[in-house]
N, C-alpha and C positions, 0 to 999 in steps of 0.2 A: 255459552257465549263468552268470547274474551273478555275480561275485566275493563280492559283499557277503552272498549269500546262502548261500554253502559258510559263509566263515570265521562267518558266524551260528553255525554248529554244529561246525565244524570250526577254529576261528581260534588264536592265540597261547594262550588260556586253555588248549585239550587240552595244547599242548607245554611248558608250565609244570607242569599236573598229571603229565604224566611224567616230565618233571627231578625234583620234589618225591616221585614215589615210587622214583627210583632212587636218589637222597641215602637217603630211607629205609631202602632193601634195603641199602646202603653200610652205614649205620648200626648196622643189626640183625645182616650179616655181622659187623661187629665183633667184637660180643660173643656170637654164636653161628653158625655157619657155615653149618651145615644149616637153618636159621629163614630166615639169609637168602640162600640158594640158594631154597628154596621159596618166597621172596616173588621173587628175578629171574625166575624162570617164568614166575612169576602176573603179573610186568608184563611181559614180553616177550608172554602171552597177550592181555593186555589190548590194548594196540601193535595188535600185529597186525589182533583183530577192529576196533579202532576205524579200521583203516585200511579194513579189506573194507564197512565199514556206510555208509563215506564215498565207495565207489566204488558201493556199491548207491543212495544218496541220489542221486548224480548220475543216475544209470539212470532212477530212477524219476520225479525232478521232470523230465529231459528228455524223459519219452515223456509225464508228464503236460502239458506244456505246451506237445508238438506238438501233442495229441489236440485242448486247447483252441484253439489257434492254429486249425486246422484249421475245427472248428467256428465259430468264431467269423467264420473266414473263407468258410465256406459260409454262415452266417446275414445275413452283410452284402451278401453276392452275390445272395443269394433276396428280400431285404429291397431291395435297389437294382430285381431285375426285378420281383417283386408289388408295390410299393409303388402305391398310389392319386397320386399325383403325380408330376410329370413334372418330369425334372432333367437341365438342356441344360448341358455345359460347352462356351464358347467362345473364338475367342483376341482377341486385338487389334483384328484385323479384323474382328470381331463377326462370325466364319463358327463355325458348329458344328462341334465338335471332337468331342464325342461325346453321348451321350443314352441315357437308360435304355429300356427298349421300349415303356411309355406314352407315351413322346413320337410311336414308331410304330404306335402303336394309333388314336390321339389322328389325328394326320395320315393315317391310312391309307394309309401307303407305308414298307417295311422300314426306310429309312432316310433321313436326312436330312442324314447329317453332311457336310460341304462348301457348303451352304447358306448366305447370306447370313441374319440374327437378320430384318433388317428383311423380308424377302421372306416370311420364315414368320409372322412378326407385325409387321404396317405401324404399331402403334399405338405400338411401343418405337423408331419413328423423335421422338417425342414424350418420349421418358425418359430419351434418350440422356445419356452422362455425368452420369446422378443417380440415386441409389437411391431406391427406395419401392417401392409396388405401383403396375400399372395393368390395368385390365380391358381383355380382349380379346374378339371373336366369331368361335368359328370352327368349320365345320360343326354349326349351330344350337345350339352351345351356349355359354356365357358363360367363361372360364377370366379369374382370377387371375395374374395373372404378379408375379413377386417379382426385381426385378430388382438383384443385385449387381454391384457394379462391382468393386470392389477384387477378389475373388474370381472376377471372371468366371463366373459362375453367376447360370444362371436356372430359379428353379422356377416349374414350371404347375398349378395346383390350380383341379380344376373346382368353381365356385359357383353352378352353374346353378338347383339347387335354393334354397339360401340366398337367393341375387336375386331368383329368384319370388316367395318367402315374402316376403322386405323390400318387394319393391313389390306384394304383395297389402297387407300392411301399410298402408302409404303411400298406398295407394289408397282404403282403407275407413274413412282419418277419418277423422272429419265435418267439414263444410264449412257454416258458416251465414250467411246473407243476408239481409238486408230490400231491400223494393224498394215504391218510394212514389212514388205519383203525381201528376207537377209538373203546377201549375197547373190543380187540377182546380175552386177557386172561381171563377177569374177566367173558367173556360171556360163553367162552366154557372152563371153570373150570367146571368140574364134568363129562362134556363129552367124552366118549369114542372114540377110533378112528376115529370110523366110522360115526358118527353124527358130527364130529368137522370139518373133510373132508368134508362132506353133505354139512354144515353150509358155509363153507369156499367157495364152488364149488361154491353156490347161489349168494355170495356179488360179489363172481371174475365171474359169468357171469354177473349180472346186471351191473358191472362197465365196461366188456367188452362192452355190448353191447351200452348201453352208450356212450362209446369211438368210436364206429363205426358208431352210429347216426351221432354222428359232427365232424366225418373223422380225429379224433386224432388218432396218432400212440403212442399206448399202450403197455410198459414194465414193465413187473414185478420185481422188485427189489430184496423183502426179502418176507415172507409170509401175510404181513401185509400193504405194500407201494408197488404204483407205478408209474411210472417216465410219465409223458402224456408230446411230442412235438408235437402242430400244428404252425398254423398263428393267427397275430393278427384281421383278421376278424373273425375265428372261435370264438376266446376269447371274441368277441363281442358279437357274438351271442349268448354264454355258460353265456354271465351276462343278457342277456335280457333274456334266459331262468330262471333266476337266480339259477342256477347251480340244475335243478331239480332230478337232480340223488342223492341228498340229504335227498330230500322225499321221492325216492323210495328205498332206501335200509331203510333207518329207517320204513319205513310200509311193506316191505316184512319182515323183522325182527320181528315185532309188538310182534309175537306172543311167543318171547322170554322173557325168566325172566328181561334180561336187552337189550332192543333192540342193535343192530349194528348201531354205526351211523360215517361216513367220518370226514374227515377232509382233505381240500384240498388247498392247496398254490399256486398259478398262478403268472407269472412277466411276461412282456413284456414292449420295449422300452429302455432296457436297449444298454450301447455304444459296449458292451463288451459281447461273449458267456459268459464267468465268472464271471461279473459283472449281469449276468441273472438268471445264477443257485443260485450263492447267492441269489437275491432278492426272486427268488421260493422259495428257505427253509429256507429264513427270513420270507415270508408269510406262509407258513407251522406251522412256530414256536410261530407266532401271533394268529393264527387259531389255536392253541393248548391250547398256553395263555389264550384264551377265554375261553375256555372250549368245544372245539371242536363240531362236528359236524355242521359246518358252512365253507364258502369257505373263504378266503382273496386272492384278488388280486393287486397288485401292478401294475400297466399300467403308467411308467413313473414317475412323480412326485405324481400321486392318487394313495391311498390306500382306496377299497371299501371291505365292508362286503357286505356276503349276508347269511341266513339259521341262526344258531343260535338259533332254537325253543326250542330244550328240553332244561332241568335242563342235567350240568354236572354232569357223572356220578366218585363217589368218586373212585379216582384208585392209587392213594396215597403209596407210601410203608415207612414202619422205616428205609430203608437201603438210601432211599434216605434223609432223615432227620437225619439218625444219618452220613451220608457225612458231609452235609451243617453243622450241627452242631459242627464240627470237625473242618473243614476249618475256621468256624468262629473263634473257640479258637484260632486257630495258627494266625488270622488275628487281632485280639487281644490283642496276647501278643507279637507281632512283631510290634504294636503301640504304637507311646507315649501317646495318649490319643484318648477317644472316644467321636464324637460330635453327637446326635442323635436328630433326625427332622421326623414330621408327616407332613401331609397336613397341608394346611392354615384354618381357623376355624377346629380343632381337636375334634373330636371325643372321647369317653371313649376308642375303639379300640385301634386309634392311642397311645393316651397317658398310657393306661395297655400295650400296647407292649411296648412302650417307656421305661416304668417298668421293664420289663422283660429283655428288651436288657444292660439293665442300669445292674440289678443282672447280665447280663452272662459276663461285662467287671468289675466288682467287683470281681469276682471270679478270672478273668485272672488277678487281683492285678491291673488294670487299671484305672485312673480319670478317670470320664464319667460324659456329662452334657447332658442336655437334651436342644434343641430347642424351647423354648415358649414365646409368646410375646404376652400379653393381657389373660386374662379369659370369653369364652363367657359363654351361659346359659347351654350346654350340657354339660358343665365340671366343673362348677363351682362346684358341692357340691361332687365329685371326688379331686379336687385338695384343698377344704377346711380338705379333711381325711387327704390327703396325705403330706399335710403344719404344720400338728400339730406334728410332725415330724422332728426334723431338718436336720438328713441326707437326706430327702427327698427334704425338702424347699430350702438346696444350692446348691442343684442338679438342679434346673432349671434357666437358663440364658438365656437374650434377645440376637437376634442377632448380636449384636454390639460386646454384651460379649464374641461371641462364635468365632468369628472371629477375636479377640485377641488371644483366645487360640489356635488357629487353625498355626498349622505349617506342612510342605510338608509328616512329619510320621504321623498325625492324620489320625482317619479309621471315616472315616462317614456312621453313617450308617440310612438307609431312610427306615420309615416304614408306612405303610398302603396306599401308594401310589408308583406308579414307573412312576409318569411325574416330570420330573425336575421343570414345571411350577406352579406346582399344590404344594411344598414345600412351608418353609414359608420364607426362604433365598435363592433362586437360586444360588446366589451368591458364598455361603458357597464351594458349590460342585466344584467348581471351583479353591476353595485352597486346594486342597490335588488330590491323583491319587489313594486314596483307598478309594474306595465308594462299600456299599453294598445295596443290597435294598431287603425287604422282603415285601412282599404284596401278598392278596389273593384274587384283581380284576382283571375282564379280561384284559389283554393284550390290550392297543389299540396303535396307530400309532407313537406317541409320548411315546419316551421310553427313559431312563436314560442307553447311549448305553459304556458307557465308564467303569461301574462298573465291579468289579474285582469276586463278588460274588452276584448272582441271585438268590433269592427263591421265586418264586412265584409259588402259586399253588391256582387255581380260584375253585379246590373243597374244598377248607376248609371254614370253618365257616365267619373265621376272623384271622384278623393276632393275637391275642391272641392266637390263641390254636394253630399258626403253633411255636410261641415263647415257648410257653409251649411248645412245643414237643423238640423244641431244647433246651431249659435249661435241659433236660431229660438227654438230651445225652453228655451234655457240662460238666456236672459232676457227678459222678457216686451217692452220696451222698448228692443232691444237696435239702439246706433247705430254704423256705421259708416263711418272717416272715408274719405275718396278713394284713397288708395295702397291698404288692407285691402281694402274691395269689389275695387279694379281688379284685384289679387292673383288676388283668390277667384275674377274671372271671368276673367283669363287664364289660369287652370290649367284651365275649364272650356271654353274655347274652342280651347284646343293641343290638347287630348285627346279634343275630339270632332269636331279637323278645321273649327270657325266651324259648327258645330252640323249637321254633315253628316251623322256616325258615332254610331252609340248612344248617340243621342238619345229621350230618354219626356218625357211631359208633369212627369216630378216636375223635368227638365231645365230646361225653360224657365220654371216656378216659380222652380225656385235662381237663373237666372238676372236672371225680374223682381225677384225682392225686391234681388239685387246692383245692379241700376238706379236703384234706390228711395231706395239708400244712396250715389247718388255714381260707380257703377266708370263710368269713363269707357272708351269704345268704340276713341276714335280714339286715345287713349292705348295702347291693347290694340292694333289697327294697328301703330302705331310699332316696338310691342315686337319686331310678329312679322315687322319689314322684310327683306328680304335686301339680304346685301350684294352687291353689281356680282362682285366676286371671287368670293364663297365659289358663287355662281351657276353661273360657271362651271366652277369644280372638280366641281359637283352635275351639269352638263352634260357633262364629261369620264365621269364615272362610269356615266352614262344610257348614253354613246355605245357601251360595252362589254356592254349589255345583248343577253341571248338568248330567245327563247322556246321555252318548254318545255310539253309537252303540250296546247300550243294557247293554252294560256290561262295559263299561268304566264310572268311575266318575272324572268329571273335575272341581275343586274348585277354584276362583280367587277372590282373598284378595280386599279389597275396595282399588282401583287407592287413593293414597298420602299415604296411614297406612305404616307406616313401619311395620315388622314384623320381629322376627329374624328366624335364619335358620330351629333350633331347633322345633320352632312352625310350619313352612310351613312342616317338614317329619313328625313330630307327627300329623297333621293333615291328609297327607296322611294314615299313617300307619292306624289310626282309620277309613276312608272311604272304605278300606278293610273290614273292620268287617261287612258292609250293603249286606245286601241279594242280591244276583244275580251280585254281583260287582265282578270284576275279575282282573280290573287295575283302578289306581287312579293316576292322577297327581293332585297338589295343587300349585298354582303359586302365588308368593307373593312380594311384594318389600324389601327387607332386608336393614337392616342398614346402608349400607354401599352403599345404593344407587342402586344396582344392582338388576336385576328381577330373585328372587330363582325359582327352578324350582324342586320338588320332586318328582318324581314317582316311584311307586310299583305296585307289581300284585303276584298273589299266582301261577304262573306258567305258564299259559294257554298262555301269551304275553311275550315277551322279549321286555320289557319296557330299557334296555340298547340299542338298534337299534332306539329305538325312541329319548333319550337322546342322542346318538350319533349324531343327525340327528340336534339337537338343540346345538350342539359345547359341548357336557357334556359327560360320561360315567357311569361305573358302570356296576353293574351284569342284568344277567337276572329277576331277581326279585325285585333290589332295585337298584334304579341310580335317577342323578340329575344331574342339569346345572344349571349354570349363565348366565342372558344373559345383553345387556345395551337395554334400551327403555322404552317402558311401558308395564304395566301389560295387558293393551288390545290387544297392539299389538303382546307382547309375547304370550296370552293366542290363536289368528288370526295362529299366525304361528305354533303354534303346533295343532293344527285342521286341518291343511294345512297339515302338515307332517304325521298326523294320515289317512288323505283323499289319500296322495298318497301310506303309504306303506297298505292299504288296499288295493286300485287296482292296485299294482305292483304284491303283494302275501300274503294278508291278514292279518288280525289283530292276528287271534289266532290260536292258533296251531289245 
């Protein structure tokens, strides 16, 4: 028995009270003898029983706190084998030292102790040396594992029921869509009632029926879009189709001038019905930015593409370019000045629209500087015309510069890109609340969402001829001198290849009116000379080209060479030109450390799905990425990416 709990009742105070009542009996004997003889009795009675009550207390708290010990000890024995979970002690070696009997129920074998942890659960080779949970599968059911480290204990608690329920949950929704149909004026232009109805009947049954394969409930909205709600399992299933109702209205079409082809927006996950429809026809709006006939779906924090095969078809009108060109003036001349920014290593594109934008806030009597910091190879003998020059040459300042000049009225305007990250100052956009952006790449996830004015249109050439289109309209009269035009039509001639590559007639408009005004041709030649050297470094690079699937050529730079960007797409562009090739990537280490990544193709691939897939963008016929590593192991991962969307749904159209 504890000590602390005798002298509780038994301690120094009893041996006090009995000194205090023999002093007493002492006392009282004094002066009567018989008084206190009959009181030493009475304390010698007292003594005694207080001793027998102190030996019966011990008796009775130690049989009462066997009894409980006892009990308490059978309750945690019956409680260790009934318990509904499963509780594995092991040692060092992560082998099973012992376990309660649900672990042998559970495994269906008496026992298991001597076992390796990883051999009875392969999924806690994954958790090793960290605590948390992790879920495991085993004899058709789901178990929880609670993995302690410090303790060497692991509990298994089955959640087979709970997981059900959370992914019936999960599965039941809702999921909503729209899905509209690209180029359905320019298709049935010329046709008469009665075939455009025909035509019409055909898409709206295969999109019905479609709908009624994967049990979505289908609304028709206006003649051209329709509203599709299911569940997010159906949504599942519609990616791992990947949306093939894609293929089939573009090949029941085939046999038109310009086939029919979807465009479809899908969101689920979201907290909010309203917070859903938006994300459907923000994915609607990405899937158009692309160039349509491809799905986008949003499922939470992912944004996935899927389809994408054709060439977009040019659907362009002047009523929307003489808008935008309108809004720009008044945004303009409602600024105190204009700060203007291409991508990071620029392009002739970037920098001839930079040109262009520059002329339309000279006109609105506005400062205008342009964003640039450093000269690589692509722009060097561009920015050598354009330097000799001097309203041209104090026209350009580094970002340090531009961001002195920048106050809350500047209108920034961002061209031949709309990723914020993809600029050469993020920063910059950050100090003003008027941002515009023009660009004429697809649409991808990452988008500058704050701007005031958007012109992007992924059928044009190049952002050159969509700036040419709007200095058209920006003034009626509008002159420009020799460098400006030559500008506006080298960024339209580098980027469509000398007018080889997506090219439409609104192309060679931009182009004649640039003639009209000056841009000189052979000057544009000059620009696009090669030099004797850099030739052959582009022929070194060729020479380690392989082909891949027949028709793909894959070129990778000698691991340490640096190389600049310039050279890795002019390498591709030329691996085009070889027989039976139909897409080329060229992968190279670039100066700046980073593994460039080029690829093209003359249509057959949408070579932007695959840079996509490598953290990069761009069109269906011309895109690139950056990535960090090495040139082997980038060149591994994009064979990797080429291996799986050929068996997801094939390399070429």
């Amino acid at each position: 028995m504890p000590k602390f709990l005798v002298t509780r009742w038994h301690g120094m105070h009893q041996v006090w009270a009995f000194a205090l009542m023999v002093l007493m009996t002492v006392a009282l004997a004094w002066y009567q003898w018989i008084l206190g003889l009959i009181a030493l009795l009475l304390t010698i009675a007292a003594g005694v029983y207080t001793v027998l009550a102190e030996r019966a207390f011990r008796k009775d708290l130690k049989t009462y706190l066997g009894t409980l010990s006892y009990r308490v000890k059978k309750a945690s024995n019956d409680v260790i084998t009934e318990l509904p979970i499963g509780i594995i002690l092991y040692n060092e070696e992560k082998t099973v030292e012992w376990h309660n009997p649900y672990i042998s129920q559970m495994m269906f074998q008496d026992s298991v102790v001597g076992l390796p942890l990883g051999e009875l659960f392969p999924t806690l080779q994954q958790a090793k040396d960290r605590e948390g949970t992790v879920e495991a599968t085993f004899g058709g059911r789901i178990y929880q594992l609670l993995f302690k480290q410090k303790e060497r204990i692991l509990y298994v608690t089955d959640i087979t029921d709970n997981w059900q329920l959370n992914k019936k949950y999960d599965d039941e929704k809702l999921a909503l869509g729209v899905v509209m149909i690209d180029s359905l004026e320019e298709v049935t232009q010329g046709m008469d009632d009665h075939q455009r109805s025909s035509l019409q009947a055909k898409v709206t049954t295969e999109i019905t029926e479609w709908a009624q394969r994967f049990h979505i409930y289908l609304k028709r909205l206006t003649s051209d879009r329709f509203l599709l709600i299911t569940d997010q399992k159906t949504l599942r299933q519609l990616e791992q189709s990947r949306f093939v109702v894609l293929d089939e209205v573009r090949e029941m079409t085939g046999d038109q001038k310009i086939p029919i082809t979807l465009s479809i927006g899908f969101a689920a996950g979201a907290e909010s019905i309203v917070e859903l429809g938006q994300w459907a026809q923000s994915s609607l709006d990405i899937a158009l930015g692309r160039g349509g006939d491809q799905a986008s779906v949003k499922f939470g924090g992912r944004q996935s593409f899927y389809g994408g095969k054709s060439n977009a078809v040019e659907k362009r009108t002047r009523v929307r370019a003489r808008v935008v060109a309108h809004a720009l003036r008044d945004l303009i001349r409602e600024s105190s000045n204009v700060i203007i920014m291409g991508h990071k290593m620029p392009d002739m594109d970037a920098v001839g629209a930079a040109i262009g934008v520059l002329k339309a806030a000279q006109i609105g009597g506005k400062e205008a500087y342009i964003v640039l910091e450093g000269i690589n190879p692509a722009i060097q003998k561009m920015m050598e015309l354009l330097r000799e020059d001097d309203k041209f040459a104090k026209r350009f300042v580094t970002p340090e510069q531009a961001q002195g000049l920048m106050d809350s009225g500047t209108l920034a305007v961002v061209v031949d890109t709309h990723k914020a990250s993809m600029v050469k100052e993020p920063k910059l956009l950050g100090l003003t609340n008027k941002i515009v952006v023009i660009d004429h790449h697809r649409r991808g996830e990452e988008f500058i969402s704050n701007a005031i004015l958007v012109y992007m249109e992924p059928y044009a050439s190049s952002t050159c001829e969509l700036v040419t289109e709007l200095l058209q309209y920006i003034h009626d009269r509008i002159t420009l001198d020799v460098r400006e035009s030559t500008a506006l039509l080298a960024g339209i001639t580098v980027d469509t290849k000398s007018f080889s590559l997506r090219t439409g007639a609104r192309t060679f408009e931009a182009a004649s009116f640039l003639r009209r005004n000056g841009a000189d041709s052979m000057m544009i030649q000059r620009m696009l000379k090669e030099d004797l050297e850099e030739y052959v470094k582009k022929a070194e690079i060729i020479k380690h080209a392989g082909v891949y699937y027949e028709h793909i050529a894959i070129a990778v730079a000698e691991p340490g060479r640096k190389v600049s960007q310039l050279l890795i797409a002019q390498s591709a562009d030329t691996l085009l030109n070889m027989t039976d090739i139909l897409a080329s990537f060229v992968i190279g280490e670039r100066q700046d450390g980073l593994i460039g990544i080029s690829a093209r193709s003359l249509g057959a691939m949408n070579v932007q799905v695959v840079m996509e897939r490598m953290g990069g963008g761009g069109h269906l016929t011309n895109a690139a990425s950056q990535l960090e590593g090495t040139v082997v192991e980038v060149a591994d991962k994009l064979k990797q990416v080429l291996e799986e969307i050929e068996a997801e749904e094939g390399l070429f159209e």
